[in-house]
C-alpha positions, 0 to 999 in steps of 0.5 A: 829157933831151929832153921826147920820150924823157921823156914816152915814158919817163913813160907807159910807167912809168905803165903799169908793171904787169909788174915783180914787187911787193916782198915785202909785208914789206919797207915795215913792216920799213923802216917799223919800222927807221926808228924810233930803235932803242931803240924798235924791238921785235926780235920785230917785225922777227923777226915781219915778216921771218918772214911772207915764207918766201923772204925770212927763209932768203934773210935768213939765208943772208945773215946767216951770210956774211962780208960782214954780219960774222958767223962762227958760223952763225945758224940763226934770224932771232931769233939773226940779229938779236941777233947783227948788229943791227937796222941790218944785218938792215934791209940784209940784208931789203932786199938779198933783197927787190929780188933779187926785182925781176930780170927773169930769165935772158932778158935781155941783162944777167945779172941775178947780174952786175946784183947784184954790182955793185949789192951790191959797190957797196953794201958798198964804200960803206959802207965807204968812208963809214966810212974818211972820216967819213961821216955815215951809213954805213948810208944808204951801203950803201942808196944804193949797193944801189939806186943802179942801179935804173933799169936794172932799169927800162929791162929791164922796160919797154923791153927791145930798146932796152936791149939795143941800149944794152948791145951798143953799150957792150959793142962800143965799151968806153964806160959804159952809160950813155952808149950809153944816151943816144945810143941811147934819149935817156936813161939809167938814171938818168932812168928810176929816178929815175921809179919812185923818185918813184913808189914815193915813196922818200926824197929822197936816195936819189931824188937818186942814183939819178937823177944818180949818174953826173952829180954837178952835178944834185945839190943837198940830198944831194950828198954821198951822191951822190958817196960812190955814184958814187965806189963805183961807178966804182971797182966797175967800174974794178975787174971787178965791173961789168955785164958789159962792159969800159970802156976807158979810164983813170980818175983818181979824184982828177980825177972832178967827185964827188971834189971834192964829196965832199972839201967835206964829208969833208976826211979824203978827201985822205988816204985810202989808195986802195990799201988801199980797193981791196984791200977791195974786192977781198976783197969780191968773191969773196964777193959772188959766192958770195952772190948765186950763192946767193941769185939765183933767176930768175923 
């Protein structure tokens, strides 16, 4: 990113004070659940998620759909807990909490759309992890929920260039990132990598969500890195993107992240794709019931 662009974008993150806060539960709660389980009290993370009123129903209606692996209603977060796990009930509290950070119904990118592909993203990721042997399955689904936060970003502090960017990747049928590069002089990329380095995120997810769509700037985490753009792009080959339509055909197996993915999960040479994708499509009509659910525009 050219240094202009950049120290526009920096001070303008510098001042960044309209983007709502996250729920004031969710940095104990992630706090807690990064502590090894057997240490992990359950009445604690059902005492923090139960202090913000709007995130344990939100918590619970996402903990009685399909997609967290739960048939028999819960009908509390204690019951939610013991029945998904500490694991879960961590991406379920995150998945409600950043729902929050939507910039409402005003903008040129529905912000339901926004977290369906980012929760799509994220289920898928996850699995994918699973098929091929991924270290951490659970950092998966994170990276992938988050991978996209920069787009929020570029909503908040810079809504008219945005728009400008979408409208050309909605005229022209290319990735919005690069209709933002041409118009702005970054991408989503650049502007969520700031504000994970402000909100001190860890360093792997800092890494994707800055260079998910360029796997040759990552380094320690390269592997996640490419798990998420791989998830990604398949999200939106396959309909569950940001609203716009990228013409043009895509080989998986010839993508830069497909090759940095197969160092580190040889199985990746012999995953079924097309099973993959049918779970991806058993996915989304779910996904949509349950951000539809969720979603509530500021």
């Amino acid at each position: 990113m050219a240094e202009e662009p950049k120290d526009m974008l920096r001070q303008k993150l510098g001042g960044l004070e309209q983007m709502p806060s996250i729920p004031v539960a969710l940095a104990p709660l992630l706090r807690c659940l990064e502590q090894p389980l057997d240490r992990v009290e359950v009445q604690e993370v059902v005492d923090l998620i139960s202090q913000d009123k709007s995130l344990a129903a939100q918590c619970l209606h996402m903990a009685n759909s399909p997609l967290f692996g739960r048939f028999q209603p819960a009908d509390s977060i204690r019951s939610a807990v013991l029945a998904l796990g500490l694991q879960r009930m961590r991406d379920i509290a995150i998945s409600c909490s950043v729902l929050k950070l939507s910039p409402g119904s005003q903008s040129c990118l529905d912000p339901t759309i926004f977290w369906e592909h980012s929760m799509g993203c994220a289920l898928l990721s996850r699995r994918l992890a699973k098929h091929i042997g991924f270290a951490n399955p659970e950092k998966a689904y994170l990276a992938g929920l988050l991978h996209d936060l920069g787009i929020l970003v570029n909503l908040w502090i810079l809504p008219k260039e945005f728009s400008a960017a979408f409208e050309l990747a909605r005229a022209q049928g290319i990735p919005l990132h690069e209709a933002e590069l041409s118009t702005m002089g970054f991408t989503h990329g650049d502007s969520g990598r700031m504000l994970a380095e402000q909100w001190k995120l860890p360093p792997d997810l800092i890494e994707v969500i800055g260079s998910h769509h360029d796997v040759k700037e990552g380094t320690a985490h390269s592997g996640l890195l490419a798990l998420i753009s791989i998830s990604d792009l398949l999200c939106r080959m396959s309909g569950l993107g940001h609203g716009t339509v990228e013409e043009r055909q895509v080989d998986i197996l010839d993508q830069p992240a497909f090759a940095v993915l197969l160092k580190e999960c040889p199985s990746l040479q012999t995953l079924d794709w097309a099973l993959l994708t049918f779970e991806l499509e058993g996915y989304i009509g779910e996904v949509h019931r349950v951000v539809s659910l969720l979603y509530r525009p500021q």
